[in-house]
BALOBA-1460 file (C-alpha; in Angstrom, 3 decimals):
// residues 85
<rec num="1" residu="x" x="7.749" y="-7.810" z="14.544"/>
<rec num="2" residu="x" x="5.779" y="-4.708" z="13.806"/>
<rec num="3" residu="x" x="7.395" y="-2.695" z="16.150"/>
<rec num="4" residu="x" x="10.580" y="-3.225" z="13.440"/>
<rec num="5" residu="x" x="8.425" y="-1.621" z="10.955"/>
<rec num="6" residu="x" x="6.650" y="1.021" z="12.390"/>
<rec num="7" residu="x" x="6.483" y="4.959" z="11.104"/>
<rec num="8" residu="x" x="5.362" y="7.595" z="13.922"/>
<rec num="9" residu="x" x="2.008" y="7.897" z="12.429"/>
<rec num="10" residu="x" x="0.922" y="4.725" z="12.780"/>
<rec num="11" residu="x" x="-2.628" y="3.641" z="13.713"/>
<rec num="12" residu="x" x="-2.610" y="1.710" z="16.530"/>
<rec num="13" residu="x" x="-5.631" y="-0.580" z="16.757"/>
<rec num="14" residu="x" x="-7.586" y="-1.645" z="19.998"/>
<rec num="15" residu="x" x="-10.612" y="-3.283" z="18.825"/>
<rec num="16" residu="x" x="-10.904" y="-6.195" z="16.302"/>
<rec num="17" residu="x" x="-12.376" y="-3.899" z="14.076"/>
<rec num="18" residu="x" x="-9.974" y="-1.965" z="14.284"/>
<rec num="19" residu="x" x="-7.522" y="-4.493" z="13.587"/>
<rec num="20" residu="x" x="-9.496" y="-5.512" z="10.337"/>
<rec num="21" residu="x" x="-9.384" y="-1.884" z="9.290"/>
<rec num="22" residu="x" x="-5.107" y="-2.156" z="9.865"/>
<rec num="23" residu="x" x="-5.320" y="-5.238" z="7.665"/>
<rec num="24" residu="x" x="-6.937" y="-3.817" z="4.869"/>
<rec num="25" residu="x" x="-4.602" y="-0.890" z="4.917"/>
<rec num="26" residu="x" x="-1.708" y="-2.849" z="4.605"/>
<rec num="27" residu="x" x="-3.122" y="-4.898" z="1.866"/>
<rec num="28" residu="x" x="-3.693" y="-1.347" z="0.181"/>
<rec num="29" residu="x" x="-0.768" y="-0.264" z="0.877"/>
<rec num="30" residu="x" x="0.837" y="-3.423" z="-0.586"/>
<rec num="31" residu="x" x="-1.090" y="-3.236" z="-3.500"/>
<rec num="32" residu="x" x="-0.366" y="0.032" z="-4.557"/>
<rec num="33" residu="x" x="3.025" y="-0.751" z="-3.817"/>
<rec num="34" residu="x" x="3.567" y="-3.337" z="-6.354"/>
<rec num="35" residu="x" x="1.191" y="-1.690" z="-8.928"/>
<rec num="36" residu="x" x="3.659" y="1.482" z="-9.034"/>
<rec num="37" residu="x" x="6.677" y="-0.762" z="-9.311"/>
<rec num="38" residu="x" x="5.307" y="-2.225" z="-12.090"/>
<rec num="39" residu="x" x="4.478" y="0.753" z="-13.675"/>
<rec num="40" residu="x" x="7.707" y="2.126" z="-12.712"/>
<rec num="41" residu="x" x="9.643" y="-0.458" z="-14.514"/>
<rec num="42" residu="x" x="7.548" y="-0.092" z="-17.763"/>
<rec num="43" residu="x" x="6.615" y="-3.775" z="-16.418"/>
<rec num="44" residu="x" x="2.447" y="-2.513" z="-17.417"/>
<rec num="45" residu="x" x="1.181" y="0.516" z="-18.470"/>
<rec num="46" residu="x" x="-3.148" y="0.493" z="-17.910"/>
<rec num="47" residu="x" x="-4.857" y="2.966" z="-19.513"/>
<rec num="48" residu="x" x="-7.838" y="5.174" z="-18.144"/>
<rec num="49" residu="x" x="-10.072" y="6.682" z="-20.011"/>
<rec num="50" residu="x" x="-7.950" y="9.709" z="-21.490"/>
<rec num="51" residu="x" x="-4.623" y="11.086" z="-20.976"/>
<rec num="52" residu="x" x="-5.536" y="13.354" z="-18.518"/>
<rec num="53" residu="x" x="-8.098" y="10.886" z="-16.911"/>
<rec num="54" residu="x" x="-5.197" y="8.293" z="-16.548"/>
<rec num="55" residu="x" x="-2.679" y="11.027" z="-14.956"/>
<rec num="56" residu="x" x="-5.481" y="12.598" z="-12.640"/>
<rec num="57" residu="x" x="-6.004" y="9.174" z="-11.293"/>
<rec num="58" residu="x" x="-2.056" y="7.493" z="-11.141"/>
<rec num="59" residu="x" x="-1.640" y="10.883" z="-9.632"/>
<rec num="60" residu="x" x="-4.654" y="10.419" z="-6.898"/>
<rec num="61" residu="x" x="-3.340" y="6.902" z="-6.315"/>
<rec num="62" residu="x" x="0.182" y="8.025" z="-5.670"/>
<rec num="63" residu="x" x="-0.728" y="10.289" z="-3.434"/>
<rec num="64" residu="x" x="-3.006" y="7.553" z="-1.644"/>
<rec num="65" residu="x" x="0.185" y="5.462" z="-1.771"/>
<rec num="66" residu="x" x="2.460" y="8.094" z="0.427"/>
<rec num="67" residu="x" x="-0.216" y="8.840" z="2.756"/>
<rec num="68" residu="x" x="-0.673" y="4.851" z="3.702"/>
<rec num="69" residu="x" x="3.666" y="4.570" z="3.822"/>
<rec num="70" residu="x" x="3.569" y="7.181" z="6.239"/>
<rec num="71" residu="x" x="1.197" y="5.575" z="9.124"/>
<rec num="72" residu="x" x="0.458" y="1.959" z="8.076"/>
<rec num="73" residu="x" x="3.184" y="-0.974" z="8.318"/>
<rec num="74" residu="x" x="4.887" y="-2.647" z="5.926"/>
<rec num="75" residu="x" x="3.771" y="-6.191" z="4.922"/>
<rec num="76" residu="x" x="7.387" y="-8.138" z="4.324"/>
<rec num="77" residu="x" x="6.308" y="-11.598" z="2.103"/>
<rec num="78" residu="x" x="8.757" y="-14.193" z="3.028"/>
<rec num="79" residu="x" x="9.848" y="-17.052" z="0.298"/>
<rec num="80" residu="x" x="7.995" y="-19.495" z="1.930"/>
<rec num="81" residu="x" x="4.365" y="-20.123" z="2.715"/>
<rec num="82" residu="x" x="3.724" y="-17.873" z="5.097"/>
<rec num="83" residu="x" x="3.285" y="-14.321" z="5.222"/>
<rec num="84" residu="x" x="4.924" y="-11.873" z="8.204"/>
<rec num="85" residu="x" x="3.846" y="-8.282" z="8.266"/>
């Protein structure tokens, strides 16, 4: 199933660390996923400090964002109980 989902870049863990560390990144990645959809859609708009505090760090989180799509997977949530990634 993660082969589906795979970019070139992607970690490839050997050690259960390492697999830990992959599991956090996808939960960051999934995170800041849904947190720029909902700002996206107007759905919530958090505010930082000042103006140029809250762009400096939606920028610095976007960026975070893009760097995670391009070498961690994708975690797909089904309907049902259980999660696949």
């Amino acid at each position: 199933m993660i082969q589906d989902n795979c970019t070139k870049k992607r970690i490839k863990p050997r050690l259960l660390r390492d697999i830990k560390t992959e599991a956090l990144l996808v939960f960051a990645r999934t995170a800041l996923e849904r947190f720029f959809e909902r700002v996206d859609n107007n759905d919530w708009q958090p505010i930082v400090g000042t103006d140029d505090e809250t762009i400096y760090i939606y920028d610095t989180l976007r960026e975070l964002k893009d760097q995670l799509q391009e070498c961690v997977v994708k975690c797909r949530l089904s309907t049902q109980s259980s999660s696949k990634c």
